[in-house]
C-alpha positions, 0 to 999 in steps of 0.5 A: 372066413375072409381069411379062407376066401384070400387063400383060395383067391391066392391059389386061383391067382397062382394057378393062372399064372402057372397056366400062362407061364407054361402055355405056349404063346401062339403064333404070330399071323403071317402077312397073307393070312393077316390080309385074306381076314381083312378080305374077309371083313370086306365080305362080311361088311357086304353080308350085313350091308347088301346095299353096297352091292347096288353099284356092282349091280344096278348101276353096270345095267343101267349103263348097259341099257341105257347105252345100247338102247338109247345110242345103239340105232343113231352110232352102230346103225342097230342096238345089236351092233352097237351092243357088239362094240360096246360091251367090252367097253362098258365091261372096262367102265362099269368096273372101273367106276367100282375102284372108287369105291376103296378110297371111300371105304378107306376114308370111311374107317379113317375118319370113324377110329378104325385105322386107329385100331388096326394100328393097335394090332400086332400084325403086318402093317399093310395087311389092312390095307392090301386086304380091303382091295383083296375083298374090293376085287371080289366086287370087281368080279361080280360087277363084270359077270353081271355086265356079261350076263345081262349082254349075253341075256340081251343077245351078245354073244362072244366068239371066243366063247366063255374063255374069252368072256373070262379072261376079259373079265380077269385083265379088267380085275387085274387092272382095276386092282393097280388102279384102286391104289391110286384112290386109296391114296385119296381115301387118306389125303381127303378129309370125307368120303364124299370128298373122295367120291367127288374127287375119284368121279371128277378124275375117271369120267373124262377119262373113259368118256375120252376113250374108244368104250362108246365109238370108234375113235376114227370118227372123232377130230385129230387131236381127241383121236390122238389122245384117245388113242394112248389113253389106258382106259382106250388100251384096255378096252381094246385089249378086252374086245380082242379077247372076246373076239378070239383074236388077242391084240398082245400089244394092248394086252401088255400095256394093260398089266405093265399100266397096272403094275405101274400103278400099284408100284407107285402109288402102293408105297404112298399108300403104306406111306400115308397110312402110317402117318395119318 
């Protein structure tokens, strides 16, 4: 009987191996494919954990209430106005606010093992990396439409139209995906991910308080006019009012994507860099 049961184990081994040896190996995934799945596990974190969306959600309103609400009367003279200015503005924030969120994200597959076994992976290095700001942007997105949506629900109204409300929201994507490099760098340098979340918050705050989102730089002193003045975030808000208004400012709109593409030519090889060796 035992004899019989080695024969056939023989033949069962055999016939595997016969089927691998004639089998086709296939192919080896190419670098978009690789980083379109890795984009696609960011959705599909989302779709298991929808509490990530509260902060391209509630937060973008919150900010926009609270602002046009509160300050609308006292700065713009009305919240209609005021709402007018600062829409663009809180577009620019509101998104911006998210690209912390990939260092985070980042830290948090580092210090749980998961870098480890994407290492293990034979697929394009960066791919996941590449693919987890792919999946970031799509946040960016549903963050800016829900800022646009709850300003146009609260009586704004563009005059470039829907045109104009997108192609805002498309350079604020574009310049969120530069940014978000620079807190990738972050999510690998930083032992937590509130650390990281400290150090991202503790960097973007001055800057797009600093800025012209909330007032018109002309009525603030000389020297914080100067500096809000050349600041990216000041740039960009501008770029976006521009658009929303029909009236494209070329210049600011040029510096927005040379600023971003500054940033992801920078900081994107630190990131590989680090990743390799963390």
């Amino acid at each position: 009987m035992s004899s019989a049961t080695s024969v056939t184990d023989g033949a069962d081994t055999a016939a595997v191996r016969q089927a691998i040896a004639t089998t086709a190996r296939p192919p080896r995934p190419g670098p978009l494919s690789t980083a379109l799945t890795f984009g696609w596990r960011g959705m599909l974190k989302v779709k298991h954990v929808p509490e990530q969306l509260l902060d391209v959600t509630v937060t973008p309103v919150m900010f926009l209430l609270m602002f046009t609400y509160l300050f609308g009367g006292a700065i713009a003279g009305s919240t209609s106005a005021y709402l007018d200015y600062t829409l663009p503005g809180l577009l620019v924030m509101s998104v911006l606010f998210t690209t912390v969120y990939s260092g985070v994200s980042l830290n948090t597959d580092l210090t749980k093992g998961v870098v480890d076994r994407f290492r293990s992976l034979p697929i394009w290095r960066p791919a996941p990396l590449l693919g987890s700001l792919l999946g970031d942007s799509v946040r960016y997105v549903i963050a800016g439409t829900v800022i646009i949506t709850v300003g146009v629900a609260l009586g704004y109204r563009p005059d470039a139209g829907v045109g104009g409300a997108v192609a805002s929201l498309a350079l604020v994507v574009v310049f969120s995906f530069g940014l978000s490099w620079v807190f990738s760098v972050l999510g690998l340098l930083l032992r937590s991910p509130n650390a990281v979340m400290n150090a991202g918050f503790m960097g973007i705050f001055p800057l797009t308080f600093l800025s012209n989102v909330f007032v018109d730089p002309e009525t603030l002193p000389g020297p914080l006019q100067a500096f809000v003045d050349v600041n990216p975030i000041s740039i960009l808000a501008t770029a976006c009012r521009s658009l929303m208004d029909g009236t494209p400012d070329g210049e600011a709109i040029v510096i927005s994507l040379v600023v971003a593409a500054a940033l992801a030519a920078i900081f994107l090889p630190i990131t590989t860099r680090l990743y390799r060796s963390r």
